[in-house]
Structures are given as C-alpha cells and as structure tokens.
C-alpha positions in Angstrom: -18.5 30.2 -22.1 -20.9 33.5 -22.2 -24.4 33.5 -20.7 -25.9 36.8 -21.1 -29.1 38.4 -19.7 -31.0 41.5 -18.9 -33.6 43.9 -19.7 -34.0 47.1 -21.4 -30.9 48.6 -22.2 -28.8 46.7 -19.7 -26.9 43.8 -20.2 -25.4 41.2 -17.7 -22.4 39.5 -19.6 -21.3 36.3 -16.9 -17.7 35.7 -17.7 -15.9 32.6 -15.9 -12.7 35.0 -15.2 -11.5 32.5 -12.1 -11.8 29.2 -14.0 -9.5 30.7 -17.2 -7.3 32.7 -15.1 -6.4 29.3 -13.1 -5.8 27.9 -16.4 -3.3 30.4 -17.9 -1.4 30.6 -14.6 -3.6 31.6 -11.3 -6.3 34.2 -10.3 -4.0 37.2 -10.7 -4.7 37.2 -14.4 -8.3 37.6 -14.3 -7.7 41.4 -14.2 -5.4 41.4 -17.4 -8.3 38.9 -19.5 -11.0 41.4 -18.6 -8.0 44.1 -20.2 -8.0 42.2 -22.9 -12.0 41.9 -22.9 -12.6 45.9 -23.0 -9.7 46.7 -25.5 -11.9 44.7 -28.0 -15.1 46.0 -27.3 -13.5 49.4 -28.2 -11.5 48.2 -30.8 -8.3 49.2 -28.7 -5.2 47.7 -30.8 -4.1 44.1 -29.3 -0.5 44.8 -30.3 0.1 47.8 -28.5 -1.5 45.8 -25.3 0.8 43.4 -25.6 3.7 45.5 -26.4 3.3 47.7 -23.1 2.5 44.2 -21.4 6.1 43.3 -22.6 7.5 46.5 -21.1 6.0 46.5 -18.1 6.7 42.7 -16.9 10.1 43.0 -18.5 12.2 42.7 -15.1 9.5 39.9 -14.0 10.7 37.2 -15.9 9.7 35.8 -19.2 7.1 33.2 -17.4 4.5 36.6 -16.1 5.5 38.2 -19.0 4.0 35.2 -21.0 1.1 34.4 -19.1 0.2 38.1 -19.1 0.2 38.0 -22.9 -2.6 35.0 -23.0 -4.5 36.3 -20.8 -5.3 39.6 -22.8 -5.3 37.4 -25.7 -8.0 35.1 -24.3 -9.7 38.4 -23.5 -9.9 39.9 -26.3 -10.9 36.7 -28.2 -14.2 36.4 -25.8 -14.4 40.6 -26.5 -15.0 39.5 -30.3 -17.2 37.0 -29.6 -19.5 39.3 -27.4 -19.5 41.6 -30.7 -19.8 38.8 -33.2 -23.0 37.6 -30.9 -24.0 41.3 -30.5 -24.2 40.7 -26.8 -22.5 43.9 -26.3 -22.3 46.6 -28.7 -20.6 50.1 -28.1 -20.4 51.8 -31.3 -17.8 54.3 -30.5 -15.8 55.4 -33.4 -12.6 56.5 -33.5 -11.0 59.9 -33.5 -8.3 60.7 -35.7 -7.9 63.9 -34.5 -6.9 62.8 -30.9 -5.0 59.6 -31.8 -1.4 60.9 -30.8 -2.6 62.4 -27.4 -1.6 60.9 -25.0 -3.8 59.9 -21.3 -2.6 61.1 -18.0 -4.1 61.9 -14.7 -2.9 65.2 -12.7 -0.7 63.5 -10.4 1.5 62.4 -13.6 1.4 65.8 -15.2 2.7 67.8 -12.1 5.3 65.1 -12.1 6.0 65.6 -15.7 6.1 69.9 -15.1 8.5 69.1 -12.6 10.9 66.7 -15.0 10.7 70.1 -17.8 11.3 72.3 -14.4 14.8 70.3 -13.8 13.8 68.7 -10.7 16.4 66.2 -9.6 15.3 65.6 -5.9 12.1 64.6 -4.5 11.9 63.5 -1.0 8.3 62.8 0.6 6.7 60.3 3.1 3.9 58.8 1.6 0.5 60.4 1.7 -2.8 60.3 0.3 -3.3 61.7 -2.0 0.2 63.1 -3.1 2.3 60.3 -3.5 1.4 59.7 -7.1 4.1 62.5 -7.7 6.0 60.6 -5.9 6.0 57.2 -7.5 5.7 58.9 -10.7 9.2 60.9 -10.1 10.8 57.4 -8.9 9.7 55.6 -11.9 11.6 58.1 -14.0 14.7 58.6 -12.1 16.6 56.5 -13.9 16.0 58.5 -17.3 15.9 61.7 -16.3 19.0 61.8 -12.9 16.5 62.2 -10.2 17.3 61.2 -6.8 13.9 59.9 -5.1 14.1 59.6 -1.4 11.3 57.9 0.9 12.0 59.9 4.0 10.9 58.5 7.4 8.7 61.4 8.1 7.5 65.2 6.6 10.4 67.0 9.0 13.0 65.2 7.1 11.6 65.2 4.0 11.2 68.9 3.7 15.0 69.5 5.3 16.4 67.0 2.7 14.9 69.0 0.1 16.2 72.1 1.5 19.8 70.6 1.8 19.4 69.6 -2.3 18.8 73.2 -3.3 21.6 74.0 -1.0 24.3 71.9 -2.3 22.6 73.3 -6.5 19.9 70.7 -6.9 16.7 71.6 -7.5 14.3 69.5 -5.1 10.8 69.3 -4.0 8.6 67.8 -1.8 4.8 66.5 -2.1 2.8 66.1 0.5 -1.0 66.9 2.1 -2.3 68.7 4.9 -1.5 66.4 8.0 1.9 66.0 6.8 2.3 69.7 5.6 1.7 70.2 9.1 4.9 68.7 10.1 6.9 70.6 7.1 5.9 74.1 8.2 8.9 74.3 10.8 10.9 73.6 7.5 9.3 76.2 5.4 10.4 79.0 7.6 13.7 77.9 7.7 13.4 78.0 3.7 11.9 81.2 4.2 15.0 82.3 6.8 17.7 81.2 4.6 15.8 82.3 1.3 16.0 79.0 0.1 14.4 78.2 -3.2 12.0 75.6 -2.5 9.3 73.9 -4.2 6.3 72.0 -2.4 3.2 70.2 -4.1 0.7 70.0 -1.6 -2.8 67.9 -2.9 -5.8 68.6 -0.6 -8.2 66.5 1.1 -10.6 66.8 3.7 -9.1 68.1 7.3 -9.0 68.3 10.3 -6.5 65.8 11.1 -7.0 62.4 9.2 -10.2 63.6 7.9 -11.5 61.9 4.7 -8.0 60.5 3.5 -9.3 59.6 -0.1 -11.7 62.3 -0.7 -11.4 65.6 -1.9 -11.6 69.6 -0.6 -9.9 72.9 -1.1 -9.5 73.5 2.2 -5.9 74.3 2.8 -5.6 77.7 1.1 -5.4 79.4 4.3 -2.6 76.4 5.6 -0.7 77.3 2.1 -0.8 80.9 3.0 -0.1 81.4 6.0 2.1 78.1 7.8 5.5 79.1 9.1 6.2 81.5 11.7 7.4 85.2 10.9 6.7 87.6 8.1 8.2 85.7 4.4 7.1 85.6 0.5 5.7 83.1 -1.2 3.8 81.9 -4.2 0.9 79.6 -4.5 -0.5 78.1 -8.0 -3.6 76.1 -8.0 -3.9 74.6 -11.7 -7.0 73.7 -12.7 -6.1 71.6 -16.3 -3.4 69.0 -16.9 -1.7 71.4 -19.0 -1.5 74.5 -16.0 -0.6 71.7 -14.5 2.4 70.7 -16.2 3.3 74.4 -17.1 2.8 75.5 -13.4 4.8 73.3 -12.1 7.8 73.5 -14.4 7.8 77.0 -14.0 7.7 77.1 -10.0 11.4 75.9 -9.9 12.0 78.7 -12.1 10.3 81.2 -10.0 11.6 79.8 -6.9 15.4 79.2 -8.1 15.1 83.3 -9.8 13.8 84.7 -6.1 14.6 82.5 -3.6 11.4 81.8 -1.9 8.9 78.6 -1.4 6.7 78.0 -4.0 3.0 75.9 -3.9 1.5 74.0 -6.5 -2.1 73.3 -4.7 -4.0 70.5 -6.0 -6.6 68.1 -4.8 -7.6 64.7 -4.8 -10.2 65.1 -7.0 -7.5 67.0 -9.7 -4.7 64.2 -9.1 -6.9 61.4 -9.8 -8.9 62.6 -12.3 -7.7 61.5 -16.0 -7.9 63.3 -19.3 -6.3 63.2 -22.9 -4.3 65.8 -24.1 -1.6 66.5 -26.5 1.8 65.4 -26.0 4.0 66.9 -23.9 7.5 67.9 -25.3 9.3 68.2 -21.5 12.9 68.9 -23.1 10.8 72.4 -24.7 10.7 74.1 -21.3 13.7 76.2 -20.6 15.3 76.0 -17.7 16.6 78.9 -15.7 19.3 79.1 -12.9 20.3 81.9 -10.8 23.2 80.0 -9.1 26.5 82.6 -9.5 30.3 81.3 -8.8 31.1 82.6 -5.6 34.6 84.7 -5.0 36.6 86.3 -1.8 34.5 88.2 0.5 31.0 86.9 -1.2 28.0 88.3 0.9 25.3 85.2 0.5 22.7 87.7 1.9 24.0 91.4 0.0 20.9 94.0 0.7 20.2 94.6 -2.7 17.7 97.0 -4.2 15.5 94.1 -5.5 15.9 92.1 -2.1 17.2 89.2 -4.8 20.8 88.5 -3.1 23.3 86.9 -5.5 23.1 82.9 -4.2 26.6 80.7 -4.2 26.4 77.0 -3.8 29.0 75.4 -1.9 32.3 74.4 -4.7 31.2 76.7 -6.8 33.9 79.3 -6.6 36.0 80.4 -3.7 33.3 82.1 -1.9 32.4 80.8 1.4 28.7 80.1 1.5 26.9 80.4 4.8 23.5 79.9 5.7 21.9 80.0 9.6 18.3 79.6 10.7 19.5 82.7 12.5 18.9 86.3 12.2 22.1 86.9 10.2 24.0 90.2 8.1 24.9 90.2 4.9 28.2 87.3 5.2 25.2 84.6 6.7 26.6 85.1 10.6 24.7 85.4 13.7 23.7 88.7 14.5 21.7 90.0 17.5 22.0 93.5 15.9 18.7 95.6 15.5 19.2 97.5 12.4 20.6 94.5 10.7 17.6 92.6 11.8 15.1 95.2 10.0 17.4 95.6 6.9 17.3 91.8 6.5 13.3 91.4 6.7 13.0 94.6 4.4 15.1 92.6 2.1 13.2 89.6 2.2 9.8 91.0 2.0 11.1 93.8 -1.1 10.7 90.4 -3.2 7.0 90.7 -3.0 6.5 93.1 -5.6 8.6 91.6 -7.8 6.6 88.4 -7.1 3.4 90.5 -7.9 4.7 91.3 -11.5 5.3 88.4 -12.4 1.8 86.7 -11.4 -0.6 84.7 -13.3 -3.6 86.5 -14.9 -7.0 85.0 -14.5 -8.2 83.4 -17.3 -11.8 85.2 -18.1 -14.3 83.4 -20.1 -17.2 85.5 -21.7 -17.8 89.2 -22.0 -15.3 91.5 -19.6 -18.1 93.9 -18.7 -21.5 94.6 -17.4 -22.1 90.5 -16.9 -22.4 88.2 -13.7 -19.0 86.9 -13.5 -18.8 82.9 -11.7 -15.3 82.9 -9.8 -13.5 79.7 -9.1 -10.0 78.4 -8.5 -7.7 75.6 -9.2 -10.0 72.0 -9.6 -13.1 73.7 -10.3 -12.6 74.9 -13.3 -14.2 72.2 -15.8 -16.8 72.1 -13.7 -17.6 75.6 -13.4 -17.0 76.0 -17.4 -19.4 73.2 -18.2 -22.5 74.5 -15.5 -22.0 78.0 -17.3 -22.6 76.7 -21.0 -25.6 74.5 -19.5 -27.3 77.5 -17.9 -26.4 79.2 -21.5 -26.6 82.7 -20.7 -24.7 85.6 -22.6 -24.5 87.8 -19.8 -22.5 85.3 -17.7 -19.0 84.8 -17.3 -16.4 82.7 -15.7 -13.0 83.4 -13.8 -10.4 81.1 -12.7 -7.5 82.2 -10.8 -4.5 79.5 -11.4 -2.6 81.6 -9.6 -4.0 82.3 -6.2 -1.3 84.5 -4.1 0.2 87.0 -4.8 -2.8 88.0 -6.9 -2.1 89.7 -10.6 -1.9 93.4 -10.1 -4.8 93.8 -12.6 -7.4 91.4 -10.7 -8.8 94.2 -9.3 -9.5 96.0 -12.5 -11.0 92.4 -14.2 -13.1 91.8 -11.5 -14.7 95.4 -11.1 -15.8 96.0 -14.7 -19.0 92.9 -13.8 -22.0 93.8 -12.2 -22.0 91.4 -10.1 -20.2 88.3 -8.4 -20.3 84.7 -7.0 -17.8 82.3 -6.1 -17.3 78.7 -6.0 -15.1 77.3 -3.6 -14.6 73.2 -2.5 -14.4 74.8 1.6 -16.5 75.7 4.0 -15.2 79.3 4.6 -14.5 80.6 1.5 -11.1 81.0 2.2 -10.2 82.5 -1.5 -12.9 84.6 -1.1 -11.0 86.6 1.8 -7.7 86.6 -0.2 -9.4 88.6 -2.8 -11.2 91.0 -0.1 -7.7 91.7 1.2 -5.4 92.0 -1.1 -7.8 92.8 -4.2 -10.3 94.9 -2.7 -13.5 92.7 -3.8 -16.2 91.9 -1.5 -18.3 88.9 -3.2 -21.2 88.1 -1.2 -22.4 85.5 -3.4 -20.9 82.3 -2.3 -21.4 78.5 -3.4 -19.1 76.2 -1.4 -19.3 72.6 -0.6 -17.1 70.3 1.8 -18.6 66.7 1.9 -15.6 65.5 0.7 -17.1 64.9 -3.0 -16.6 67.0 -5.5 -19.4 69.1 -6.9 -20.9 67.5 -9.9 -21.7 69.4 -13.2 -25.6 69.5 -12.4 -25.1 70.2 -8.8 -23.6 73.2 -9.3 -25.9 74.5 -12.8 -28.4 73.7 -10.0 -27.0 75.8 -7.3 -26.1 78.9 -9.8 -29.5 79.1 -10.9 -30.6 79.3 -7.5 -28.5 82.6 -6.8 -28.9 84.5 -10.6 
C-alpha cells in the first residue's frame, strides 16, 4: 500500500489515493482519505472528523455522507500505519491551553463582527477577494435572520443596502476595488441622505483587474476619497482577527449612532490568512440603535447642534419620513435655496468632530519616547511586530493604526514624543503616509512599501528595516 523514499530529512510517502477513492465510491473522495491521512499524523480526534463530516453532508443524503466517513476512516488507518512504520513522524504535542480556541480566517471573523453588530442584510456581487463575507453571512442566515442577496451588479448591491437601513435594517455590502468603483455613485447618495451604511471593502492589486488573488493596500486613497461632494466618513483597517471582529461589530454602531458610511479595509492577504484564537461570544456585543418613532411635523434632517438629526424609519410612528438624493431642508423636500444648502452641508460635516472623539487609538508597542518608532496599518501588523522582535532592539518601537481616518486626536502627540520615524505600507505611494502629513501634522520620510502583489514576508522586511536604522 505505502512505498516510501527520500533522502536527508525529506520523505516521499506514495499513496494510491485514485485506486481507494474508486473503491469507496469515485475520485471525489481522495481529498477526504488524505483528511483523514493528516488528522492521524497530528493525532487530530477521528470522531470529531466524522462528526463535522455528518454535519456538513447532512442535506446530501445518507449515501456521500457514508462514503465520506470511510474515506477518512481509510485515511486515518494508512495515517497510523505511516507512524507505526515511522515513515512519517511529526512529534507535535498538544496544547491544552489552546484546545477550546477555535480556527478562523479574517473573512469569517468580519462576518462574525458583523453577526454581534446586528447585521441582517448583506447584498454583494461576487468578488475576489470579499466574497468570503459573503458566503459566510449566507451560511448563517438561517440562524441568525439575515437576508443575503446576490445582486446582479455593485450599483444594485450598494442601493439595496441603502434601502435596508432605510426601511430599519441594518445592511452592508462587501466588495473590492473594481467593484467599489461602481458603488461610489451609491456612497454619496448615503452620504446625501445621511444614511447609515456599512461597506467591507478587501484590497487587492489595481488598476482595473489587476492581480485578482493577490494582495496590496492600495485603496486607502479610493476609501477616502470616492463619492462626489464634501461628506464624513470612517475607515477601520484591522490588523488581527479579533480588531477584526470588534471593528466590524462596532461600525454598525458607529454608523447607525451618526449616520454616515463606515469602511472596514482589509486585504487579501488578512481575509485568507488563518489563525486560532479564543472563542468568540457574538451575543456579548451590545447592540445600539438610534432609530426614534416619528410624530406630526417630524423634520428627518432637523439642524441640530451636533449635526446628528433625529432619524425615523418608515411605520414607525406617524411621522412622514422623506429622504431625496437632492439638496433638501429640514422636512427632506427639494430645495434650490442657498442658505438652506450651506446649513445642510454645515450639518453634515459638524459630525466630524464628533467622529474624531470617538476614534481608535494606535496601539504602541515599546517605549513612548526618545525611540525609532516603525508605523504600519491594518494587515501589517504581525509582520511588522515579528521583524521588530527579530532586529531586538530596545530603542525601537512599533505603531499600528486600526483606525485610519479620522485619525485619534492624540496621534499627533504619540507620534512626536520619537525621535524618529518609518513607515511600512503594502502601496506604492504611501498613501497613509499623506493622511498623517495632513491631518496629523507628521512628515515621515522614512518609507518601506512594497506592491508586487505578495505580501512582505517576516525576513523581508527585518531585512529592509535594518537597511534604514
């Protein structure tokens, strides 16, 4: 059954996976006996294989369910066998102290931030590399009420989700550059009608098609700037499954509370990437709305001294709530009038400070003062942390934004006390670089970027540091 060969410490295990697929039930099982192979060369339990086998295949029928179960069976026989002929040995022990985390990748746990956030509407045309949101949402909409919709392009998809939060949902959309590209009409509507809105958008390599599977972080500026006229926003860039999951949940807070788009900016490299953590409670997070009943003479757009106006959903009261892509006053009608026009964008744009308050702080790593401080955003931050420890220097520290616009109103303050800076950046332009010149102040002239499509590896960039400190 086995022939094995090789030399040094390499081993070539030939395993007949065609011949004993075809005789459990056809080629397709060849996949599921090598499953059953690698759970017992790392002592994985059978039983729970088979048991998530059983789950999975359920709605199949009972024949694939069976089949599926011999074949990681039969698997994880010829996995013993390669151990009891010490063919293969891996000596990996197990942890205790991880064995009730669970493994995710970062497409699941933005899905699973916006389950806690009380997302109930997704609608998205598929796109590499966001739909694992997507799917993931689908999969659960049964538990958790969430209406899934496949739109038949990113125009509809992003005016479907602004309908939802309309009509009291709370919706999203996930998408990546090309197709943001068709949502950014959308957006300013959202950002006409202060609709709350929430949009994951998981970069990879532009212009146009680009490199569809690879990764970049080279749609900051597209983030910050798409949509026509002068509007708030917020954009998060998590950089761990947990920010991740935290980020995201909280983003349909923050957009429901003010009324503006939100961005959770990820990557391919971040959405594909898996890691263990522990387990996520989503029915922890609390959930705020800001929907009021509406009565007679309700004013969907009041000027208020915030610029927060009190928002109705249709049926929810006697109010009449109007919205118009419009200029409008105060009821939501059509208005051509100057001085209404300046009050309104006043309004809209008072939210920014508010916005401001209520921003992320970097997360700073090492000694506040008088060191070299690395700066990095979003993905990067593993990486970064890792290079940093190799290099092993004291007077070295790190700073990751998870929060990139509006910037915390102490960012300034942070990175001013170290004598120096570099930034790391997956683009070609440094495009966070320039938000922190702008609106921060900071100059960094030090900058390490890289656009191949690849992300950088842990030596590549120790390499590259040591080049500038």
């Amino acid at each position: 059954l086995l022939e094995a060969s090789g030399g040094g410490d390499i081993a070539i295990i030939d395993i007949p996976l065609q011949k004993i697929a075809s005789e459990i039930g056809g080629a397709i099982y060849a996949n599921i006996i090598v499953t059953g192979v690698i759970a017992a060369l790392f002592d994985i339990d059978k039983e729970s294989i088979i048991d998530d086998l059983k789950e999975r295949f359920s709605e199949v029928g009972k024949t694939v369910t069976t089949h599926n179960i011999r074949a990681v069976k039969r698997g994880y026989e010829i996995g013993i066998e390669l151990i009891r002929s010490r063919a293969v040995s891996i000596g990996i022990r197990k942890d205790p102290e991880v064995a009730d985390q669970i493994i995710i990748n970062g497409g699941e746990a933005v899905g699973m931030g916006a389950i806690a956030g009380g997302c109930n509407f997704i609608s998205s045309y598929p796109m590499t590399p966001s739909t694992s949101v997507l799917t993931f949402l689908a999969r659960q909409s049964k538990e958790f009420g969430i209406i899934a919709e496949q739109a038949e392009d990113e125009i509809a998809a992003m005016n479907m989700a602004i309908g939802a939060w309309y009509a009291g949902a709370r919706g999203m959309v996930t998408t990546s550059g090309g197709g943001f590209a068709l949502m950014t009409e959308g957006l300013s509507l959202a950002g006409a009608v202060e609709s709350p809105m929430v949009i994951h958008l998981a970069q990879r390599p532009g212009p146009a098609t680009g490199l569809p599977t690879r990764t970049e972080q080279g749609d900051l500026d597209l983030a910050l700037y798409a949509g026509h006229g002068e509007f708030p926003r917020v954009i998060v860039a998590p950089g761990t499954l947990e920010e991740a999951f935290e980020l995201t949940a909280g983003a349909f807070n923050l957009a429901d509370k003010y009324q503006v788009p939100v961005f959770i900016l990820t990557d391919q490299y971040f959405i594909d990437s898996y890691y263990n953590i522990p387990r996520i409670d989503v029915s922890a997070f609390e959930i705020e709305q800001h929907i009021v009943p509406t009565g007679k003479g309700y004013k969907r757009y009041a000027l208020t001294e915030s610029g927060v106006s009190p928002r109705g959903v249709p049926g929810n009261g006697r109010g009449l709530v109007v919205v118009d892509s419009d200029e409008h006053d105060e009821e939501g009608h059509l208005t051509e009038n100057h001085d209404i026009r300046v009050s309104m964008v006043d309004k809209r744009l008072r939210k920014r400070a508010l916005l401001t308050q209520e921003a992320v702080l970097p997360t700073l790593s090492g000694k506040t003062k008088g060191t070299t401080m690395i700066v990095c955003w979003g993905s990067l931050v593993a990486i970064a942390s890792e290079a940093v420890r190799r290099i092993g220097r004291s007077d070295i520290s790190l700073v990751h934004f998870s929060q990139v616009y509006p910037l915390h109103p102490d960012t300034a303050k942070m990175l001013g006390n170290a004598d120096r800076l570099v930034i790391v950046e997956g683009n070609a332009t440094s495009q966070f670089a320039r938000i922190l010149k702008i609106h921060a102040g900071i100059d960094i002239e030090t900058k390490i970027t890289k656009y191949s499509g690849l992300a950088f590896s842990v030596e590549e960039l120790e390499g590259r540091l040591r080049e500038v400190l």
